[in-house]
C-alpha positions as CSV (number, residue, x, y, z in Angstrom):
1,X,189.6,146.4,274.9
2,X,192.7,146.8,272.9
3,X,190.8,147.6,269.4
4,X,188.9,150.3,270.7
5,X,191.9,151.7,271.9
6,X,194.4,150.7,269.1
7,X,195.0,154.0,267.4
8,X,197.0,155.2,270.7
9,X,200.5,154.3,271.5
10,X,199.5,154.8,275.4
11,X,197.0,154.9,277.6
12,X,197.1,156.8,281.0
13,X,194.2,156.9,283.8
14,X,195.0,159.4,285.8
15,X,194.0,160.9,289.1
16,X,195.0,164.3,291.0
17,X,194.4,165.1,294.5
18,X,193.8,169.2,294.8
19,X,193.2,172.0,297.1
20,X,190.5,174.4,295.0
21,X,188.4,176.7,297.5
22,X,185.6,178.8,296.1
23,X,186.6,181.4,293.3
24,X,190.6,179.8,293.6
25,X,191.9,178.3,291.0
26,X,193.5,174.1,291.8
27,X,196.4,173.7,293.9
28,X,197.4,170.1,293.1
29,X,198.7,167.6,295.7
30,X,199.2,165.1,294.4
31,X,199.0,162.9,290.8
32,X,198.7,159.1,290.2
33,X,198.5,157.5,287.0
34,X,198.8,154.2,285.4
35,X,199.2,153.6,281.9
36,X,197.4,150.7,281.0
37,X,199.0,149.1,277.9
38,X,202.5,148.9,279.7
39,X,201.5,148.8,283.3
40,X,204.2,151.4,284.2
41,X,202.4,153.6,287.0
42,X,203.6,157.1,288.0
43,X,203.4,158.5,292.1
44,X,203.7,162.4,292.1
45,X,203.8,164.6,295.0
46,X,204.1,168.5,294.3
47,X,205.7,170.3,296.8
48,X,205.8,173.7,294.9
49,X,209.2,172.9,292.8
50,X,208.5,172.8,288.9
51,X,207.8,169.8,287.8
52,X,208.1,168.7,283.7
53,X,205.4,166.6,282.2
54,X,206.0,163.5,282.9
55,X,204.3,161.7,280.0
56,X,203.4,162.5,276.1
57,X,200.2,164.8,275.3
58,X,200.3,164.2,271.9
59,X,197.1,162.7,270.0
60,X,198.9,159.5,270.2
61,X,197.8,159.3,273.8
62,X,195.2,158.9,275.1
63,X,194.0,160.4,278.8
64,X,191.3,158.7,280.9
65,X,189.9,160.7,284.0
66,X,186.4,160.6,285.9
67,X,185.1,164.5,285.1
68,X,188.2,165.2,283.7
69,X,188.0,169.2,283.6
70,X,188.9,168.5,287.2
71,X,192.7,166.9,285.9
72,X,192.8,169.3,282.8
73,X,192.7,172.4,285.5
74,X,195.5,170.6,287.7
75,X,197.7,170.7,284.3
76,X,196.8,174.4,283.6
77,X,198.3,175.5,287.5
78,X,201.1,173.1,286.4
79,X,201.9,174.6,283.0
80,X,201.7,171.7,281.8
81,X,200.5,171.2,277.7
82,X,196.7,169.6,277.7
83,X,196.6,166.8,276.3
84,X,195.2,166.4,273.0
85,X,192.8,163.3,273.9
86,X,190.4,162.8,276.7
87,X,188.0,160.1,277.5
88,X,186.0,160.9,280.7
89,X,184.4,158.3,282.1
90,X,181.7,160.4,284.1
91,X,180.8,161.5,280.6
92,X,180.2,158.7,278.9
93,X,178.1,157.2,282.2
94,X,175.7,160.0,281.4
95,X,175.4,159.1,278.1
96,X,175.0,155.7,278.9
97,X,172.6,156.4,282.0
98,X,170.9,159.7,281.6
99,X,167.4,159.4,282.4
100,X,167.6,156.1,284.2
101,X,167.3,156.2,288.0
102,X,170.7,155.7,289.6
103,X,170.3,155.1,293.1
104,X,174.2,155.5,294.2
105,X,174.3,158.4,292.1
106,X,176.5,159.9,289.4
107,X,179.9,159.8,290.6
108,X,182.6,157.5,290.7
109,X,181.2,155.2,293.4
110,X,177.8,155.5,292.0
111,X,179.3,154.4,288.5
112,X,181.7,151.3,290.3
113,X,178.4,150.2,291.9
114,X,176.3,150.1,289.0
115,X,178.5,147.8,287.2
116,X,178.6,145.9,290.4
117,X,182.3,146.7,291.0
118,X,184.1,147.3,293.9
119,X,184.7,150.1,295.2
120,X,186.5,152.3,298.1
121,X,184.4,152.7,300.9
122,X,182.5,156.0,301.1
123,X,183.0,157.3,304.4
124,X,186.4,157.2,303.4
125,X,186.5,158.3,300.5
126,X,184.8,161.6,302.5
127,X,187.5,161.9,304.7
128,X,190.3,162.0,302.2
129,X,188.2,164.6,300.5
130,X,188.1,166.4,303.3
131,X,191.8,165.7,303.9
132,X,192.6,167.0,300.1
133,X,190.4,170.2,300.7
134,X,192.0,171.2,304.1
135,X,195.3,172.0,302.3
136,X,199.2,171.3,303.7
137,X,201.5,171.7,305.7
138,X,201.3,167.4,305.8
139,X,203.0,165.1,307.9
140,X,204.4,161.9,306.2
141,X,201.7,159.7,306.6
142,X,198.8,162.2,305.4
143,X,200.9,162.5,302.3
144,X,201.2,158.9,302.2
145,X,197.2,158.5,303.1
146,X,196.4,161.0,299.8
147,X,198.7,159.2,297.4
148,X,197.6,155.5,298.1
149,X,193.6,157.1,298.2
150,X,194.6,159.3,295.1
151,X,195.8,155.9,293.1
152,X,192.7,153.9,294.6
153,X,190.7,156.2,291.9
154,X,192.9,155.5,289.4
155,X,192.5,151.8,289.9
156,X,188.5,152.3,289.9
157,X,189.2,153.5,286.7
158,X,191.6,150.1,285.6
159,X,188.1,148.3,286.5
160,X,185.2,150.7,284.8
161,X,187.2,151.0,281.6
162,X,186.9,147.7,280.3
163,X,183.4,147.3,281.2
164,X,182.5,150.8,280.0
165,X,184.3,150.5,276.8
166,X,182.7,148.2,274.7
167,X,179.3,150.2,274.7
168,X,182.2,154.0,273.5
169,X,181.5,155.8,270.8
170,X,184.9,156.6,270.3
171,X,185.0,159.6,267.8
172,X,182.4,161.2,270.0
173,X,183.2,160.1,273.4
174,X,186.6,162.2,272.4
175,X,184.7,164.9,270.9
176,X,182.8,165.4,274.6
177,X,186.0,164.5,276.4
178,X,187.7,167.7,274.1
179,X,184.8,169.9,275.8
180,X,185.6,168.9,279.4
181,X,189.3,170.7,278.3
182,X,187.2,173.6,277.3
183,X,186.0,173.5,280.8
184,X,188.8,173.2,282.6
185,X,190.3,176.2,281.2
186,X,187.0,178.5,280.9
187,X,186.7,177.5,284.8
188,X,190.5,178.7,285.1
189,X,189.2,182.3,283.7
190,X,186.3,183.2,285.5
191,X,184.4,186.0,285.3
192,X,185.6,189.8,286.6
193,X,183.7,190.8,289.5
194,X,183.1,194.5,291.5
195,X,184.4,193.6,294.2
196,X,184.1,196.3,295.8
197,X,180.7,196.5,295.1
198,X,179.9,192.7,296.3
199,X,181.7,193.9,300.0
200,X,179.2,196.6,299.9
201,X,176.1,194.4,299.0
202,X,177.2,191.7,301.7
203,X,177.8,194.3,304.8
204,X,174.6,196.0,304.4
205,X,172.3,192.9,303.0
206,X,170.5,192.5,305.8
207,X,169.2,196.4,305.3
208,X,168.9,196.4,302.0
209,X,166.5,193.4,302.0
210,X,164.3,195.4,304.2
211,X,164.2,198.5,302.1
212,X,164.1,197.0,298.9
213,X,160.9,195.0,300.1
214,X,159.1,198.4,301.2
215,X,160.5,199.8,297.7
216,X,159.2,197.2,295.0
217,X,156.0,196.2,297.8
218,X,154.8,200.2,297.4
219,X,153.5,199.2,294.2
220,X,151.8,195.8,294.7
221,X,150.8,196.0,298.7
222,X,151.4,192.0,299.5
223,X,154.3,191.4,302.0
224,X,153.0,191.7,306.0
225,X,157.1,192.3,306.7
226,X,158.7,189.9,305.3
227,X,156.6,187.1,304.3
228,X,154.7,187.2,301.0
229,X,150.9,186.9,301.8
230,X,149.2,184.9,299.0
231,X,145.8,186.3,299.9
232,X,147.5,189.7,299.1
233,X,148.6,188.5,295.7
234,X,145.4,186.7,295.1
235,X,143.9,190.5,295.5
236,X,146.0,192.2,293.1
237,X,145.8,189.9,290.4
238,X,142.0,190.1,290.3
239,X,142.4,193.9,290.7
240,X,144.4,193.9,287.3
241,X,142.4,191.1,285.6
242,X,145.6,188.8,285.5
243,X,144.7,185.1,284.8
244,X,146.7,183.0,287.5
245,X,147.6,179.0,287.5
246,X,145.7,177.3,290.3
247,X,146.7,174.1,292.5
248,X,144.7,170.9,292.4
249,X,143.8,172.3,296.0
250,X,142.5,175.6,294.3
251,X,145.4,177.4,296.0
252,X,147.3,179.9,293.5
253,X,151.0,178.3,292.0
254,X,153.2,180.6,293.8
255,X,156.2,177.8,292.6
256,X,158.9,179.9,291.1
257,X,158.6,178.1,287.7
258,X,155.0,179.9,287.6
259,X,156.6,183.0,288.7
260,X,158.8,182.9,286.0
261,X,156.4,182.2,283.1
262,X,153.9,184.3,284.2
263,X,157.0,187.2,284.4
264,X,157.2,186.7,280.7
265,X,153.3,186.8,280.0
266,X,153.2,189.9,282.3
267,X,156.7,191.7,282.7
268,X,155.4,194.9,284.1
269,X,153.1,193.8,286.6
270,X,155.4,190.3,287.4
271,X,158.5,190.9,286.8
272,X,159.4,193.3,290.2
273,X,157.8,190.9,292.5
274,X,159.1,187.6,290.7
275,X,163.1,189.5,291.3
276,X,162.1,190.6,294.3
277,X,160.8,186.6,295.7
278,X,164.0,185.1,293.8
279,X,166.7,187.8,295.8
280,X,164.8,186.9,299.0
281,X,164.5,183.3,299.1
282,X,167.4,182.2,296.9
283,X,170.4,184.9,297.0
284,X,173.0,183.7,299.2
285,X,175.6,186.5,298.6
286,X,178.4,184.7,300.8
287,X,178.3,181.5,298.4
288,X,179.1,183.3,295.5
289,X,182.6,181.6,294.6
290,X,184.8,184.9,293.9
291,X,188.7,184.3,294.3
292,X,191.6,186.5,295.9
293,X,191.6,188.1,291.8
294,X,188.3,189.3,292.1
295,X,187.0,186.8,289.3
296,X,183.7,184.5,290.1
297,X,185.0,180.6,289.5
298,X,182.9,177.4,290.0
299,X,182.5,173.9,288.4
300,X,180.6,174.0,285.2
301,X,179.1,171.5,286.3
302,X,179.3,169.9,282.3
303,X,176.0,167.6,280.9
304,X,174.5,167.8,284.1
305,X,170.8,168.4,282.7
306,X,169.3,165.9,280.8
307,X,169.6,168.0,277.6
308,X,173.3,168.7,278.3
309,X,173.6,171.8,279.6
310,X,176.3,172.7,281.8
311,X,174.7,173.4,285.0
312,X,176.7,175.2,287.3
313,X,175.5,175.9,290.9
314,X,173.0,178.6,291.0
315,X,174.6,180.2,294.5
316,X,178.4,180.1,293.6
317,X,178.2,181.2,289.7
318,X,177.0,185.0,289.0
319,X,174.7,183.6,286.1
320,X,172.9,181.6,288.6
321,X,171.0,184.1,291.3
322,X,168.4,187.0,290.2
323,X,169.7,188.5,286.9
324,X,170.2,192.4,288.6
325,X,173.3,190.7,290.4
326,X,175.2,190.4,286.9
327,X,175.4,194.0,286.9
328,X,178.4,193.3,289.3
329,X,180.1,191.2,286.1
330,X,183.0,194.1,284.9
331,X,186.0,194.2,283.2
332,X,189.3,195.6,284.9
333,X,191.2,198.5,283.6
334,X,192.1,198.3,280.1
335,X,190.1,195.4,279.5
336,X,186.3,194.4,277.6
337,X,183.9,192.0,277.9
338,X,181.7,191.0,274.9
339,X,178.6,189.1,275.5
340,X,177.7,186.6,272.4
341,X,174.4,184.9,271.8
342,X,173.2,183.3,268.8
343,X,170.1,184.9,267.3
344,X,167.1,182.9,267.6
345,X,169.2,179.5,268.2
346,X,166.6,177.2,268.6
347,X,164.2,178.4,265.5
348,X,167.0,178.1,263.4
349,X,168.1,174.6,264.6
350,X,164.0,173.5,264.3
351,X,165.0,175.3,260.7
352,X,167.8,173.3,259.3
353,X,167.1,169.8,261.4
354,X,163.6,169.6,260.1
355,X,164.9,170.7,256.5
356,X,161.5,173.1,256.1
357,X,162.6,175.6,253.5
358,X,160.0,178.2,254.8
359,X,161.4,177.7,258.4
360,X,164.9,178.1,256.8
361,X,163.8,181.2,254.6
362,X,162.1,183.0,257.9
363,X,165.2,182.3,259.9
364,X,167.6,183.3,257.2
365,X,165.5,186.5,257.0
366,X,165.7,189.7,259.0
367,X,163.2,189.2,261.3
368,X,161.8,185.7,261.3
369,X,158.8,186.4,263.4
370,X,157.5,189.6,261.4
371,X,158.3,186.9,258.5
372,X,156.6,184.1,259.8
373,X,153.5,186.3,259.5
374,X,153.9,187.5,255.9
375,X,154.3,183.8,255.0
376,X,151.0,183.4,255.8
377,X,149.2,186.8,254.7
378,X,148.7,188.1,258.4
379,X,151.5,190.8,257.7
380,X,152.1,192.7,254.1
381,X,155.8,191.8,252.3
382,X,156.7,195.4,252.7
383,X,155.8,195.4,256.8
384,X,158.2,196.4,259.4
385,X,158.6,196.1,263.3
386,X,157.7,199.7,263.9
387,X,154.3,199.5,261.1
388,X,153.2,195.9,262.7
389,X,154.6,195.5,266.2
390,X,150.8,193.7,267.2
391,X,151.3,191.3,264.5
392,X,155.1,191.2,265.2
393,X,154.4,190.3,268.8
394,X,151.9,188.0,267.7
395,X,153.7,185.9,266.0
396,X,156.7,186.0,267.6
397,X,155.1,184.6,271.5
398,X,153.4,181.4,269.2
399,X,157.1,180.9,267.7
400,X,158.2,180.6,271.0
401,X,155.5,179.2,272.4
402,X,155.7,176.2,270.0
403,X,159.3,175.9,271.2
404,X,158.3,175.4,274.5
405,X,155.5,172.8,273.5
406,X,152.7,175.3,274.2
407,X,149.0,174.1,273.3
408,X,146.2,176.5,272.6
409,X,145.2,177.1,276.4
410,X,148.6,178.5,277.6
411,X,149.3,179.9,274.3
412,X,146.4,181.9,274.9
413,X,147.1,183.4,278.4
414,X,150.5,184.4,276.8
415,X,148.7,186.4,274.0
416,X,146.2,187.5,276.3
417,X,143.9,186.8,274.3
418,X,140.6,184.2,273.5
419,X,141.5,180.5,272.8
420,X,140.2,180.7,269.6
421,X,143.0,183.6,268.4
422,X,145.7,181.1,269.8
423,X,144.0,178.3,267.9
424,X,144.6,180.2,264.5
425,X,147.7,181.1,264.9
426,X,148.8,177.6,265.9
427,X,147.1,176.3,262.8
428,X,148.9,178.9,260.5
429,X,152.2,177.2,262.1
430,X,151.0,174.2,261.1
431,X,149.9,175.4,257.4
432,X,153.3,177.4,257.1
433,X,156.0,175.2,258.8
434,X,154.8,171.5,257.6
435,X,157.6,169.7,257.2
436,X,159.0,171.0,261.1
437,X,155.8,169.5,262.1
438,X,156.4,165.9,260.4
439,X,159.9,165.9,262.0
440,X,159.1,167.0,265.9
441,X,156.3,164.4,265.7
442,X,158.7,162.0,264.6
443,X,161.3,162.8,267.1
444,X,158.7,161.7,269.5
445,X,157.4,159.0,267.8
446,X,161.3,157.1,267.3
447,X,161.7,158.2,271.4
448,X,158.4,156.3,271.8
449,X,159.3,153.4,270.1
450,X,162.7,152.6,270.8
451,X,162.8,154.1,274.2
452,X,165.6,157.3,273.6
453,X,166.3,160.5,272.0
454,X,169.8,161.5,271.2
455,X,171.4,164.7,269.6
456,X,173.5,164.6,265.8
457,X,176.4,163.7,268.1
458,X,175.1,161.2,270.2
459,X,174.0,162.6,273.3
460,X,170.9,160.3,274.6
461,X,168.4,160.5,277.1
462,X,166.4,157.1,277.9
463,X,162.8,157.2,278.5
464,X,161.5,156.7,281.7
465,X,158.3,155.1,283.2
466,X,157.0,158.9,282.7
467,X,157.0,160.2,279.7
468,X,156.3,163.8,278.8
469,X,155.6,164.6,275.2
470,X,156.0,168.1,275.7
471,X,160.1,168.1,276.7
472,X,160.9,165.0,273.4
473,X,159.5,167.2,271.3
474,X,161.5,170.3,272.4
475,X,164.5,167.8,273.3
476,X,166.5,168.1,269.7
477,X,166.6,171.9,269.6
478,X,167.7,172.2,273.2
479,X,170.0,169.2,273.5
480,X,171.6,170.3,270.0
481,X,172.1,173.6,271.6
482,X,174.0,172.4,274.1
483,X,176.0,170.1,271.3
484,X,176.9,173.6,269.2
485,X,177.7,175.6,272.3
486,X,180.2,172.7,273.8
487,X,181.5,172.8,270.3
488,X,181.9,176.5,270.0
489,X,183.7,176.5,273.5
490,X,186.0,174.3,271.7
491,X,187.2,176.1,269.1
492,X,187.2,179.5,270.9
493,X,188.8,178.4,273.9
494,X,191.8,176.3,271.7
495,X,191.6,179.4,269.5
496,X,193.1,181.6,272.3
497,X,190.4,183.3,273.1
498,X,189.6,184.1,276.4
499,X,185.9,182.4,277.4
500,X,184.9,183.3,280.7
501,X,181.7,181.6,280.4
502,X,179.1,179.8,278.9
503,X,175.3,180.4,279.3
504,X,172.7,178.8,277.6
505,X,173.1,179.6,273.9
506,X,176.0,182.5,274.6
507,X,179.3,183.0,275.9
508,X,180.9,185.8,277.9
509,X,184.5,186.6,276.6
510,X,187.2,189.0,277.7
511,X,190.1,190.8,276.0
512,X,192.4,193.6,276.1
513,X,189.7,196.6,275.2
514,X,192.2,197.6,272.0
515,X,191.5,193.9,270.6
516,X,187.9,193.5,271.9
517,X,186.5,193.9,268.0
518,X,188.8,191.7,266.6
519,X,188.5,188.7,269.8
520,X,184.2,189.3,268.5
521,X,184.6,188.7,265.2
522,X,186.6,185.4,266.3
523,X,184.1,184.3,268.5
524,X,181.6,185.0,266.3
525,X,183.8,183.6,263.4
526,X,184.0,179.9,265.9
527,X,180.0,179.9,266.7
528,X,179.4,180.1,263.0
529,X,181.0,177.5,262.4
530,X,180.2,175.2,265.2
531,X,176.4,175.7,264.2
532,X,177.4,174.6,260.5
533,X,178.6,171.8,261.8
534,X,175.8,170.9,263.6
535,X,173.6,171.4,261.4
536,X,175.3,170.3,258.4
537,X,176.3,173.7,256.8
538,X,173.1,175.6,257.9
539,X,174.6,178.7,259.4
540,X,173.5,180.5,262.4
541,X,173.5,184.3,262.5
542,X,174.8,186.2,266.7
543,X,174.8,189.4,268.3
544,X,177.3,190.6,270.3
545,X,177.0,193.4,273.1
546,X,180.3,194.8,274.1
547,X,180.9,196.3,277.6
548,X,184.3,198.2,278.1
549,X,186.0,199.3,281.3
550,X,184.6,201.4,283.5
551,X,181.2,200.0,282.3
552,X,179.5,197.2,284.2
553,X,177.8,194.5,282.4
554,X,174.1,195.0,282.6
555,X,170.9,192.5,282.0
556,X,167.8,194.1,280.7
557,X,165.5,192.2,282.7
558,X,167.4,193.3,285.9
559,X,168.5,197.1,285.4
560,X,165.5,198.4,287.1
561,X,166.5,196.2,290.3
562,X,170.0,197.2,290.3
563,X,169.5,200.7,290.4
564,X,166.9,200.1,292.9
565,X,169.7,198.1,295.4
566,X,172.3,200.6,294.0
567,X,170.3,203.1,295.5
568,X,169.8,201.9,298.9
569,X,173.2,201.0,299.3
570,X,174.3,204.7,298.5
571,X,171.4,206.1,301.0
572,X,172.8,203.4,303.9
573,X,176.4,204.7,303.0
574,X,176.0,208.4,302.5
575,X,177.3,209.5,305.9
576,X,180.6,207.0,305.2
577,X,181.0,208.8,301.6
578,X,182.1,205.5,299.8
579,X,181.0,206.0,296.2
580,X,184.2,208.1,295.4
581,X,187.0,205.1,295.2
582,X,185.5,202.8,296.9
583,X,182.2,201.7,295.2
584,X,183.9,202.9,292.0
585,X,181.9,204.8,290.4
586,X,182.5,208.7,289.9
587,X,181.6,211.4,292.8
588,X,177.9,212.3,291.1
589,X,175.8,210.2,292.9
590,X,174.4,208.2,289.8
591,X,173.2,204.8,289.9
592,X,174.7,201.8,287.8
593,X,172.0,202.8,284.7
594,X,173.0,206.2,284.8
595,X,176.5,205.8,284.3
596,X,176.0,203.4,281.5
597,X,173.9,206.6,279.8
598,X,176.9,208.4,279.6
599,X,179.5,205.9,279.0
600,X,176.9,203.8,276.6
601,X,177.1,199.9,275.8
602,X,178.2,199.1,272.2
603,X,176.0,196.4,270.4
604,X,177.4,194.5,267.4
605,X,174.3,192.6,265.7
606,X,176.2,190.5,263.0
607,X,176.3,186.8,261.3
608,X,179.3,187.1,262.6
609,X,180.8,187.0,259.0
């Protein structure tokens, strides 16, 4: 053990009890730690009186936690400096696990008893838990109780660290470890919330479902009430000619998966009814987590997904439900909120991976679908979005569609057109992008033969008894994704800036609205270079889209939504007058979109440079 872990001068495991309900930032309990190469072991109750650091942060040290964003947020409420190395355990037992079957699951029990250690007894473990969540006043012997269960986890960790460690990729296990501190102190920002608005949406939900039903139904004629009739929807698909996916049973797919593809196939004629299904059955306005300072805080839930990808609960985080609700997402007085997303991430990580100069050279261009298509003749080298927006659009949904492991069939129903046109254009892919094609297949052919995949930095996922072709091939451009954004939180975050959260392939960050330009080019500056080093000085260009206060953040997909609930909220309230002060908008009786006409959204579309 001792020459993995040589470079350090001390080695702490270390365990906090806290008190963190939803939207609240950590109250801390309790801390136990044992340092590993001495055997000195520390017993900390906080009872609201500062207390000083109690050990060395430095990079001489090394920190050893089980999802360690958890201890990282404990030293942020403490003002305490983070320490500049973290393993975490749960981490590298992903790494180490991800797609096997784990039948005691993922956490620290589930870890102890697949290495056949022992472990504290589950049931209790619940109740301390439970104990821990409750909150003080505590007598003596509950304090007692959490300290002696809070340095049982700590000596779980004494016996998984040795048996963990030999199997460490050190350098990278700290690089991950270096993201869960990211974490902990995006999770410590949140994201600003109207909360006045969400007080509005949750007293009058119940009404509002019913009128926004009869609203979006007007147009499509397929709820009896509340239920969704599928005979209904079988009916107005034929009536528009829209292709649907059937069941084994013959039955139409109404899964929302299906709803969701078909909404990007068909966004006019989908779209309403897929929002309206996902705010019915899935939008639980009480579990979004907003705290006492009106900002939306949950786990992140870090390399959760087999690529990765942070996946936080879809209830509690306001990125999770139906995308209208992140019109409630607004900075406070003074403030700005920028949101940053690489531009075409995962073309231009196929791009530089696969080393194909003509994938590079579309990428690098201004508009690599449009130049996709002059690569091959289907567009002249003088062609524009606005002269060819049918070849554009083309091109552009069998890009994509080869991302997402498309074949000619489903390629086709995105076009809307015969097999045969999705055919061609899948073989001019081929013809124009050959050596992208040589690398996916060999990204599946390595995962076939030696039974994993794994990212530049060593993120793996082992190979089941089910195999799907489909998600290896798209595996390195969306596991390496995750890699550059984890890396990107890095730098921002220990940069200063202020991340309030990561989605996907962007981040949401806040500022004072004086700096907001310059905390942009930063961000921008850090994402750069997180996809250089990734991809081994290939350079990924990002937009920005800046929102300042008394603007609300607004999604695209969802504005027509929005307005629609801002609506009915307004006509339910219009006897109580609560729009002047209250809702916070101005006494005109506009809806969200029509205030962001007159107090427009500025758009930044930069490399970043």
């Amino acid at each position: 053990m001792t020459d993995q872990l040589q470079q350090f001068t001390a080695v702490w495991l270390i365990d906090f009890e806290f008190q963190a309900p939803p939207g609240e930032r950590p109250q801390p309990h309790c801390l136990a730690a044992l340092e590993i190469l001495s055997g000195q072991r520390l017993r900390v109750w906080f009872d609201g009186n500062r207390v000083e650091v109690p050990f060395d942060v430095s990079d001489r040290t090394l920190f050893v936690g089980y999802y360690a964003s958890a201890e990282i947020g404990c030293f942020l409420r403490l003002g305490w400096p983070i320490p500049a190395r973290v393993l975490d355990l749960y981490v590298e037992f992903r790494v180490a696990t991800n797609g096997k079957m784990l039948p005691c699951g993922k956490n620290l029990l589930g870890a102890m008893a697949y290495f056949g250690l022992d472990a504290i007894a589950a049931a209790e473990k619940g109740e301390m838990r439970m104990l821990a969540m409750r909150g003080g006043p505590y007598c003596e012997s509950e304090r007692d109780a959490l300290q002696d269960y809070c340095r049982t986890d700590v000596d779980a960790l004494a016996q998984l660290l040795p048996v963990m460690l030999p199997q460490i990729d050190m350098p990278r296990a700290l690089l991950r470890g270096r993201f869960m501190s990211a974490a902990a102190r995006i999770e410590w920002n949140g994201t600003p919330i109207d909360v006045n608005w969400l007080m509005l949406l949750r007293e009058h939900w119940s009404q509002v479902l019913e009128r926004l039903i009869a609203a979006v139904d007007r147009d499509y004629g397929v709820f009896d009430g509340n239920t969704f009739k599928s005979d209904r929807w079988a009916a107005y698909l034929y009536k528009h000619g829209i292709p649907w996916p059937r069941l084994e049973s013959g039955n139409l797919a109404l899964d929302d998966d299906t709803f969701r593809e078909m909404s990007r196939r068909y966004p006019t004629h989908i779209g309403p009814i897929r929002e309206l299904r996902v705010t019915l059955g899935q939008m639980r306005l009480e579990d979004l987590a907003v705290g006492s300072d009106g900002r939306n805080r949950c786990m992140l839930s870090a390399f959760q997904s087999k690529t990765g990808r942070n996946q936080p609960s879809n209830s509690a985080s306001i990125f999770g439900p139906s995308c209208w609700l992140r019109s409630l997402i607004r900075p406070g007085e003074g403030r700005a909120i920028a949101y940053i997303d690489w531009s075409q991430q995962e073309f231009g990580i196929a791009a530089a991976l696969s080393g194909d100069r003509n994938m590079m050279a579309a990428y690098q261009s201004s508009d690599p679908y449009l130049a996709f298509a002059k690569q091959v003749g289907a567009a002249p080298k003088d062609a524009t979005k606005d002269s060819h927006p049918r070849e554009r659009a083309q091109f552009k949904t069998c890009v994509l569609g080869v991302q997402y492991g498309m074949a000619e069939r489903s390629l086709a129903q995105s076009l809307d057109e015969p097999e045969i046109v999705a055919r061609e254009l899948l073989r001019l892919h081929r013809e124009a992008f050959p050596s992208y094609w040589q690398w996916s297949q060999a990204a599946v052919d390595h995962a076939m033969l030696f039974g994993f995949i794994q990212t530049v930095f060593g993120w793996r996922v082992h190979l089941g008894a089910e195999v799907n072709s489909r998600s290896l091939a798209n595996y390195p451009c969306q596991a390496n994704g995750a890699e550059m954004l984890r890396l990107a939180c890095c730098l921002m975050t220990e940069r200063g800036i202020q991340v309030c959260a990561p989605i996907h392939d962007a981040v949401l960050v806040e500022g004072p609205s004086d700096d907001i330009y310059h905390i942009v080019a930063e961000a921008q500056r850090a994402m750069r270079e997180a996809s250089e080093i990734v991809l081994n000085g290939f350079s990924l260009k990002s937009e920005a889209e800046i929102v300042r206060w008394p603007n609300r953040y607004s999604d695209e997909r969802g504005k027509r939504m929005w307005d629609r609930v801002t609506g009915i909220v307004a006509d339910i309230t219009r006897g109580h007058d609560p729009v002047d002060g209250v809702i916070g908008y101005p006494h005109t009786g506009m809806s969200g979109t029509s205030l962001l006409q007159c107090h427009p959204v500025q758009s930044l579309h930069t490399s970043g440079q």
